[in-house]
PAZAPA-4460 file (N, C-alpha, C; in steps of 0.05 Angstrom, whole numbers, plus 32768, in hexadecimal, padded with zeros to 4 digits):
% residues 97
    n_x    n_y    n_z   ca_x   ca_y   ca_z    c_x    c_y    c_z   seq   type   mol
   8383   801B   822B   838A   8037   8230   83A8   8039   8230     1      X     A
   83AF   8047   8220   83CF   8053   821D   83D8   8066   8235     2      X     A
   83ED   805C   824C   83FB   806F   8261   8410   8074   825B     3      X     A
   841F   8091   8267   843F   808A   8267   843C   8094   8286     4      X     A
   8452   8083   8291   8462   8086   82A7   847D   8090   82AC     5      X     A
   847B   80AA   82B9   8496   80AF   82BB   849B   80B2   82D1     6      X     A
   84B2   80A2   82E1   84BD   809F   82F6   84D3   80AD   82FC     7      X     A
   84DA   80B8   8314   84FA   80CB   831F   8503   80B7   832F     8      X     A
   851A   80B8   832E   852D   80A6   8335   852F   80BC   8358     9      X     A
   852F   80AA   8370   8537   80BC   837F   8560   80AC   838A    10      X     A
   8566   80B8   8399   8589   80AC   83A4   8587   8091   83A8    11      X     A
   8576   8087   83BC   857A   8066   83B7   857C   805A   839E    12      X     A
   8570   8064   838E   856B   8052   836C   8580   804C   8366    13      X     A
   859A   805E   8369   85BB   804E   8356   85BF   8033   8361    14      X     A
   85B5   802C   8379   85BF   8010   8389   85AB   7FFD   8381    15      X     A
   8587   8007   8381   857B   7FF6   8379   8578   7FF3   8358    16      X     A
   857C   8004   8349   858B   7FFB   832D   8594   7FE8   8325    17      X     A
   85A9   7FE9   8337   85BE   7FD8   8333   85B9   7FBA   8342    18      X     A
   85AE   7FB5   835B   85A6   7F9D   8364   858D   7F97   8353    19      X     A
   8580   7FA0   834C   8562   7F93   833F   855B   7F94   8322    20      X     A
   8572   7FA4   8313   856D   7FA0   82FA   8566   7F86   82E8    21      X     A
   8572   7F6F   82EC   855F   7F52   82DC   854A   7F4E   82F5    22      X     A
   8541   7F57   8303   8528   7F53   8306   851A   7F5F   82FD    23      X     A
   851E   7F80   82FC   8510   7F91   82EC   850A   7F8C   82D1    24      X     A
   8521   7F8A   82C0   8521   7F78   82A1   8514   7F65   82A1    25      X     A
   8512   7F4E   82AA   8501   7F3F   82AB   84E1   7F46   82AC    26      X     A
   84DE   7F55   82C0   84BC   7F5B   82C2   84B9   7F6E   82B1    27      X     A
   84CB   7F7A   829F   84C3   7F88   8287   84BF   7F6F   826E    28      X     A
   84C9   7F5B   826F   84CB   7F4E   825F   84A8   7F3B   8263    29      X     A
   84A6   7F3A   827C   8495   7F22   8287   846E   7F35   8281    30      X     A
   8474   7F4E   8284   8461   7F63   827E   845D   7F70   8260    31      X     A
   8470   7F6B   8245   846C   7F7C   8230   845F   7F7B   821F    32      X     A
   8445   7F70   822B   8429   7F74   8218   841F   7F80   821F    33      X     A
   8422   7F97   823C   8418   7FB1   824B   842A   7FC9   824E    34      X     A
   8448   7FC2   8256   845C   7FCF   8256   8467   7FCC   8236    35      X     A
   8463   7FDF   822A   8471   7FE8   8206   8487   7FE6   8206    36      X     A
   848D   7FFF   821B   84A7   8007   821F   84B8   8013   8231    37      X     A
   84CB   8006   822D   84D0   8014   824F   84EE   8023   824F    38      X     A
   84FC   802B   825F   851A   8034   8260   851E   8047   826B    39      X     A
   8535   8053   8278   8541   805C   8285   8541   8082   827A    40      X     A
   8540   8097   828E   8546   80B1   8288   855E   80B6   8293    41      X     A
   8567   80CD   8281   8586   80D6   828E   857A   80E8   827F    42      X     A
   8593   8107   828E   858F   811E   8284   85A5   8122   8273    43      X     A
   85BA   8110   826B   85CA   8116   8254   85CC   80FC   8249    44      X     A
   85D2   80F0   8234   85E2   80D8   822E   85FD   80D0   823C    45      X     A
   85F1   80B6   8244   8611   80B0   824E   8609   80B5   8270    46      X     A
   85FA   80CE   8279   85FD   80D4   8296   85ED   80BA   82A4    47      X     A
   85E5   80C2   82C4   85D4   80B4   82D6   85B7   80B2   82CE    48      X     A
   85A7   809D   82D6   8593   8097   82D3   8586   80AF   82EA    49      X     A
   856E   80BC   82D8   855D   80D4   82F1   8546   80CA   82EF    50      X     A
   853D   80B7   82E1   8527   80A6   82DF   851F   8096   82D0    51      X     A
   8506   8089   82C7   84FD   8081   82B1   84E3   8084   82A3    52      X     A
   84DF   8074   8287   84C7   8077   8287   84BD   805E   8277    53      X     A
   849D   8061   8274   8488   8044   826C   847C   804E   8257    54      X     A
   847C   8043   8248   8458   8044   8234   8442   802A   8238    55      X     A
   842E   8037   8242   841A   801B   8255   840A   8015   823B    56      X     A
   8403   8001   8233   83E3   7FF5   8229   83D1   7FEA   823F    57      X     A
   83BB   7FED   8250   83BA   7FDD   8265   838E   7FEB   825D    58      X     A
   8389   7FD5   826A   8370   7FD3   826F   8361   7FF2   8284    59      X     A
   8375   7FF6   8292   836A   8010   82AE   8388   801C   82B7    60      X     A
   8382   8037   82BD   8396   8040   82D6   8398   8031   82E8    61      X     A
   8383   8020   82F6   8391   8011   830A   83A4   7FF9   8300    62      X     A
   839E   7FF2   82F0   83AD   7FD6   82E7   83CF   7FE0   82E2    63      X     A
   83CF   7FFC   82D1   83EB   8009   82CF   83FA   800B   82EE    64      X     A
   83E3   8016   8301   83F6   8017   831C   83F9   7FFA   832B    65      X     A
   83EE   7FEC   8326   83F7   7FD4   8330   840B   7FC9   831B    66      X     A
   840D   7FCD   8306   8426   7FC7   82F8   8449   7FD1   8300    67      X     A
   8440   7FEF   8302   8453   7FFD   830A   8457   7FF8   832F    68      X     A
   844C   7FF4   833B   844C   7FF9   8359   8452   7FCE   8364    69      X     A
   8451   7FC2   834D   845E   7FA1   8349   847F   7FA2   8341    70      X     A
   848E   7FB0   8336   84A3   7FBA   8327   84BA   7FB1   8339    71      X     A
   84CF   7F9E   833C   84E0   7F9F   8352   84EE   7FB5   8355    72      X     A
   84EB   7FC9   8347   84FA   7FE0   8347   84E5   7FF3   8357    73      X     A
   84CF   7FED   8361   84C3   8000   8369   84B5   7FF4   8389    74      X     A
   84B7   7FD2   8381   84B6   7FC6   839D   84D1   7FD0   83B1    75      X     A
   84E4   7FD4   83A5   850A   7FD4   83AD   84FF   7FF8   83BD    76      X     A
   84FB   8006   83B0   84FB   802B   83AD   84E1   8032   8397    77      X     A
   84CB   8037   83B0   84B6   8046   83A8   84BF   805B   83A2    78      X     A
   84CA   8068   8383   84CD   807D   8383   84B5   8088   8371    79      X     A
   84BD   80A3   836A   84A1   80BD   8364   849B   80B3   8340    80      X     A
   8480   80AF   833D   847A   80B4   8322   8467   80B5   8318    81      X     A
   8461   80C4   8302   8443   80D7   82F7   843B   80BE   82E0    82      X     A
   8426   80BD   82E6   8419   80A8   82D7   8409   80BC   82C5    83      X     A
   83FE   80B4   82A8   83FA   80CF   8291   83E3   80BE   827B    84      X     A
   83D3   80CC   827D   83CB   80BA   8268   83CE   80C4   8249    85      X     A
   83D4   80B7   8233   83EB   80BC   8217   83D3   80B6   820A    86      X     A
   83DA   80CC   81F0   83C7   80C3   81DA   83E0   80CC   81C0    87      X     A
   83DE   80C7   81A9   83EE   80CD   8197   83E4   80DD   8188    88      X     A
   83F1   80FA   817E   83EA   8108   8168   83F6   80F4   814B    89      X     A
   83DC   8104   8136   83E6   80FE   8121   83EB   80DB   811B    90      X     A
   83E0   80C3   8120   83E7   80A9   8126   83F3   80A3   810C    91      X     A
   83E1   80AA   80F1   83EB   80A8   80DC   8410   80A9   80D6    92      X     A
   8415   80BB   80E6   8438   80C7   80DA   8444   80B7   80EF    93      X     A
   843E   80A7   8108   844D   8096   8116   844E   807D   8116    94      X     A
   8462   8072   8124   845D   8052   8126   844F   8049   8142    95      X     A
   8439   8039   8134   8428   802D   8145   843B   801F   815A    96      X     A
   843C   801F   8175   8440   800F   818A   8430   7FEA   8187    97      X     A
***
């Protein structure tokens, strides 16, 4: 089942960002046969991170929230995020994940 996750960054996040990022990298790295893709939101280029987001492959919703709710970025600051379940229009005209 295809998810996306999108996460809001709440005020603690600039500190835990910044302390937990290669741990976070890492468990993106140690997870990316479930986690596609992952990276950071900002509302301009260049600005602050206001959140992020995922593209899941995963067997269940629960398996996505135990993925996401494992995250040292989310063990560090439980912050807010909508878990979605994705399907692709048109698959033909895209690139397969």
């Amino acid at each position: 089942m295809r998810l996306v996750v999108i996460f809001d960054d709440t005020p603690p996040m600039v500190a835990i960002r910044a302390a937990q990022e290669p741990a976070h990298l890492d468990y993106l790295r140690q997870h990316a046969d479930e986690i596609l893709i992952g990276g950071g939101l900002r509302d301009q280029p260049g600005g602050g991170y206001v959140g992020g987001l995922w593209v899941l492959e995963v067997a269940s919703k629960a398996r996505a929230i135990e993925l996401i709710e494992a995250d040292p970025y989310f063990l560090a600051e439980p912050r807010p995020y909508r878990l979605l379940v994705w399907g692709k229009a048109c698959p033909d005209l895209m690139v397969t994940l």
